[in-house]
N, C-alpha and C positions, 0 to 999 in steps of 0.2 A: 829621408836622407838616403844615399847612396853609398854603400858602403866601399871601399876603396878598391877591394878586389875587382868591384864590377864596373869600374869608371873604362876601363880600355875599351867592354866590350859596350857600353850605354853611348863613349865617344865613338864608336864605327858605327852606329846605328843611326846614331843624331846626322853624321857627318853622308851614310847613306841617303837619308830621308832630302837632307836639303840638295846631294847630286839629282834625283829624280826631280826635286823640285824646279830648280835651274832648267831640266832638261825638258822638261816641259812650257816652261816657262818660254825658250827659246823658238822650240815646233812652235809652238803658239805665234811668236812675234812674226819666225818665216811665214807660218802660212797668211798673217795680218799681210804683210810685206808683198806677197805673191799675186792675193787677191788683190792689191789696191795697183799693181802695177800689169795685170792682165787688163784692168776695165773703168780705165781712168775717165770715162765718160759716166761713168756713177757718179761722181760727188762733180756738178757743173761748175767753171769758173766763172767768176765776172768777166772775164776777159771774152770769154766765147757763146756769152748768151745775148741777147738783143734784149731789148728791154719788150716789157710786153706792148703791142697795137692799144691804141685807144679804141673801144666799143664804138660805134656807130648808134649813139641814142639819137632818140628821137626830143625836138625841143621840150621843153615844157613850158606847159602855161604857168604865165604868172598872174595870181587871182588874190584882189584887194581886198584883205578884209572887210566886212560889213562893219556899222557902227551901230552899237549895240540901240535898241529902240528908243533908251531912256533919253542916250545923246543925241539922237535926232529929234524928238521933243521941247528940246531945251531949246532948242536954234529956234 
């Protein structure tokens, strides 16, 4: 508990800690704020990116499986 005499100076101290807090809190959002509007080509939009080239593969063969030996015995 807090005894009553000390409540004025416990609330200027509380009420300090949460100004610094805000105050930082703020610096902080400006410089978020600053950087994202200096170098808006960091985070790309859909609007301004092209979609990626398709590769240039080469065909591939298409190879029929074998039938296993038992089933060609059978025939």
């Amino acid at each position: 508990m807090i005894p009553p005499e000390q409540l004025p100076s416990v609330i200027q101290s509380v009420g300090k800690v949460l100004r610094e807090l805000r105050s930082a809190s703020n610096e902080l959002m400006r410089e978020i704020a600053d950087s994202i509007q200096e170098s808006p080509t960091a985070t790309p939009s859909a609007t301004t990116t092209s979609p990626p080239k398709p590769l240039d593969a080469p065909p591939q063969e298409t190879v029929k499986p074998e039938r296993p030996s038992a089933l060609r015995d059978q025939q």
